[in-house]
C-alpha positions as CSV (number, residue, x, y, z in Angstrom):
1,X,95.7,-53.8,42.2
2,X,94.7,-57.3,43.4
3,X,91.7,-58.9,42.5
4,X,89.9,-57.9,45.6
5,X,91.0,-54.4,45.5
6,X,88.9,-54.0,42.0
7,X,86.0,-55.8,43.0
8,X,85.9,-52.8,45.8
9,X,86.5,-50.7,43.9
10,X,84.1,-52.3,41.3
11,X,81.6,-52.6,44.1
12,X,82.1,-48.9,45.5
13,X,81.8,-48.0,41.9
14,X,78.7,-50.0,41.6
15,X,77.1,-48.5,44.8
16,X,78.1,-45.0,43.5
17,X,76.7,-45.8,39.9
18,X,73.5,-46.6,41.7
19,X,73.4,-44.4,43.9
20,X,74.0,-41.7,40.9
21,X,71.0,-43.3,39.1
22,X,68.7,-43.6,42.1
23,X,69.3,-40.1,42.2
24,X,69.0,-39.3,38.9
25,X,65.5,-41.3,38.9
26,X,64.3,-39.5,41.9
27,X,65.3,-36.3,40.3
28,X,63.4,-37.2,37.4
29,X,60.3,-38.6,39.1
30,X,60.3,-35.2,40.6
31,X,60.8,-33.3,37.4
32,X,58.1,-35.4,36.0
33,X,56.1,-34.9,39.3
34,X,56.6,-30.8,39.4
35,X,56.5,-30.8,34.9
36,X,53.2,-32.5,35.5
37,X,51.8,-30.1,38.4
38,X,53.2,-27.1,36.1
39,X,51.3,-28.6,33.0
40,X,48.2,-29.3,34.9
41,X,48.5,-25.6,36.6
42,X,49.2,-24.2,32.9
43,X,46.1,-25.9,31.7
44,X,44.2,-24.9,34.4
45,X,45.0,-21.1,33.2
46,X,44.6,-21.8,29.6
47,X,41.3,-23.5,29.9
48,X,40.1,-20.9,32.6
49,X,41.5,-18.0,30.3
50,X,39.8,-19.4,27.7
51,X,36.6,-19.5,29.5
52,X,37.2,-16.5,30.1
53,X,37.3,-15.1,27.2
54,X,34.4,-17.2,25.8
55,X,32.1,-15.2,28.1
56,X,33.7,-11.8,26.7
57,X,33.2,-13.3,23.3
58,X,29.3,-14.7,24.3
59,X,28.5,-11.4,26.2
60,X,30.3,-9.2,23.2
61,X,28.1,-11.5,20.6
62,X,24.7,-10.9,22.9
63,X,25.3,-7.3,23.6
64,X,26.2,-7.0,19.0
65,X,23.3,-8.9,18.2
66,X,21.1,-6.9,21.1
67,X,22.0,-4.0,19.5
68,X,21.5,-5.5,15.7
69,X,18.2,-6.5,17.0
70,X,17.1,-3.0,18.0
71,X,18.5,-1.4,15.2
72,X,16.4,-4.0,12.5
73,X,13.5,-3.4,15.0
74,X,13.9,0.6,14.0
75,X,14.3,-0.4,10.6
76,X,11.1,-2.2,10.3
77,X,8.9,0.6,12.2
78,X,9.8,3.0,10.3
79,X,9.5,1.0,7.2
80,X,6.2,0.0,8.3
81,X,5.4,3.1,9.6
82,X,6.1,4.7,5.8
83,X,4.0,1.8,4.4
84,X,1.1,2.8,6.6
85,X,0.8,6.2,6.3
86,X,1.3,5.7,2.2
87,X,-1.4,3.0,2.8
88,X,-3.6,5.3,4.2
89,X,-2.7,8.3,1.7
90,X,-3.7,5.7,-0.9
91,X,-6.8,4.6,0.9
92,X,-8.0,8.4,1.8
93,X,-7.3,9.0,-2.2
94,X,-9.3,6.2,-3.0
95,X,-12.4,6.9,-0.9
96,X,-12.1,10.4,-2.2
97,X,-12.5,9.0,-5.5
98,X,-15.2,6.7,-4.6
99,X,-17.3,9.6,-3.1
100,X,-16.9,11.6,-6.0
101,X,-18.5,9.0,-8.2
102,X,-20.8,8.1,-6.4
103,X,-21.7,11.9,-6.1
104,X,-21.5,12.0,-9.9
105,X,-23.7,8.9,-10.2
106,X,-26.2,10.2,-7.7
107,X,-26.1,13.6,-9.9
108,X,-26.4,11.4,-12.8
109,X,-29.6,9.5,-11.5
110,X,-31.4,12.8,-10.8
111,X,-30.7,14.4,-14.2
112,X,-31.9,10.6,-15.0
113,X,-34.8,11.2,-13.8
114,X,-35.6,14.3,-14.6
115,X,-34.9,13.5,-18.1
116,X,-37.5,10.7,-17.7
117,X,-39.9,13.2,-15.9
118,X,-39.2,15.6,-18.9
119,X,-40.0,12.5,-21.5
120,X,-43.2,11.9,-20.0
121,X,-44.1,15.3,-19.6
122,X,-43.6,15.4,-23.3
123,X,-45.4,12.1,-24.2
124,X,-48.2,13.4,-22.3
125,X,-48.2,16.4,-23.5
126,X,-47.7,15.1,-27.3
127,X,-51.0,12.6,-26.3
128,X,-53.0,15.2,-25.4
129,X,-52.1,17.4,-28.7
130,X,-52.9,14.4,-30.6
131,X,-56.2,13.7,-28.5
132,X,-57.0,17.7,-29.7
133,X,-55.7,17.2,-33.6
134,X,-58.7,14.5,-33.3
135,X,-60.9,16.5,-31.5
136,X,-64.4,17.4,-33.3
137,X,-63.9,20.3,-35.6
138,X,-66.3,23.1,-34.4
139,X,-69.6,23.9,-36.1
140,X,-68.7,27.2,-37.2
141,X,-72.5,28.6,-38.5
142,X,-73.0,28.3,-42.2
143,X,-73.4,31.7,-44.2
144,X,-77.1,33.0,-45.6
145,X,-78.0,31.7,-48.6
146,X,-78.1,35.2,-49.8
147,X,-75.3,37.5,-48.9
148,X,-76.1,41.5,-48.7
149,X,-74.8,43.4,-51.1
150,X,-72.4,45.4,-49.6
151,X,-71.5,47.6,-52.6
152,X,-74.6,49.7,-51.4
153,X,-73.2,50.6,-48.5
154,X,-70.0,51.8,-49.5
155,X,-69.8,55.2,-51.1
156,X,-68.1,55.4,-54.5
157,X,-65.4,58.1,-54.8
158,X,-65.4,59.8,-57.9
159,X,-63.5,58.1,-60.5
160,X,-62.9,55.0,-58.4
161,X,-65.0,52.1,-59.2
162,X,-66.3,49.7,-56.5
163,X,-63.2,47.9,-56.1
164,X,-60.5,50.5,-56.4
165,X,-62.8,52.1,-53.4
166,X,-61.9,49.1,-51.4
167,X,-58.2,48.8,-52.3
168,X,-58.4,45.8,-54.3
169,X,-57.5,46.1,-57.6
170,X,-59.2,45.3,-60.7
171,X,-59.2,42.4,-62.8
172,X,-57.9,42.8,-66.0
C-alpha cells in the first residue's frame, strides 16, 4: 500500500471514526435527553405520590386527632359531670347540716330564754318572799291578865286527877 492509498484509507477511517463518534454523541445527547425526561417524569411521580400521601397522612392525622379530641371531650364531661353532682351531694350535705344547727341553735335560744324567763320568775318570786320574811309581824291580841280557870269546867273522873282527865300526864 502506497502512501496515498493509507492516507485514504487513513482519511476514510478518519471520516468513519467520526462519523462513529458523532453518532455515538448524538446517541448519547439523546440518552441524556430521554434519561433526563425519564428522571424529571419519575420525579414528577415521586413528588406527586408523595403529596399524595402527605394528604392521607394530614387527613389520617386530622380525622385521629378529631376523634382524640372527641373522646378527651367525653372524658372531661363526664369527669366534670361526676365532680358536680359529688359537688352538689356535698353541698346539699352541707346545707343540711347548716339547717340542723341552726335549728338546734334556734331551739337552744328558746330554751335560753325560757331559762332566763324561769330565772326571773324565780328572782322575782325569791324578792317578793323576802319582801314577806320582812313584812310586819301581825298583832296577834295579847291574852287576859287573868286566865279562867278551866279545871272548873272539866269534870273529874273518879280516880283521875285533873290532869290524867285531860290526857297529860303527871309530873313526877
Amino acid at each position: 500500500m502506497s502512501d496515498s492509498d493509507q492516507e485514504r484509507m487513513a482519511a476514510s477511517v478518519a471520516g468513519q471514526i467520526e462519523s462513529i463518534v458523532a453518532a455515538a454523541e448524538r446517541a448519547a445527547e439523546e440518552f441524556r435527553r430521554q434519561t433526563m425526561a425519564a428522571a424529571d417524569q419519575e420525579a414528577q411521580e415521586t413528588r406527586q405520590a408523595a403529596e399524595a400521601e402527605a394528604r392521607r397522612i394530614r387527613q389520617e392525622a386530622a380525622t385521629w386527632a378529631a376523634e382524640y379530641l372527641e373522646d378527651s371531650k367525653r372524658i372531661v364531661d363526664e369527669f366534670t359531670a361526676e365532680r358536680i353532682a359529688k359537688i352538689g351531694s356535698l353541698t346539699d350535705e352541707l346545707i343540711q347540716g347548716a339547717e340542723a344547727v341552726q335549728r338546734r341553735l334556734t331551739d337552744t335560744q328558746t330554751v335560753r330564754r325560757q331559762i332566763y324567763d324561769l330565772i326571773s320568775s324565780l328572782g322575782a318570786v325569791a324578792e317578793a318572799i323576802a319582801l314577806e320574811a320582812q313584812a310586819v309581824v301581825p298583832d296577834f291580841p295579847h291574852p287576859p291578865a287573868e286566865t279562867p280557870d278551866l279545871e272548873a269546867d272539866v269534870p273529874e273522873e273518879e280516880g283521875l286527877g285533873t290532869e290524867e282527865a285531860q290526857g297529860l300526864e303527871p309530873d313526877a
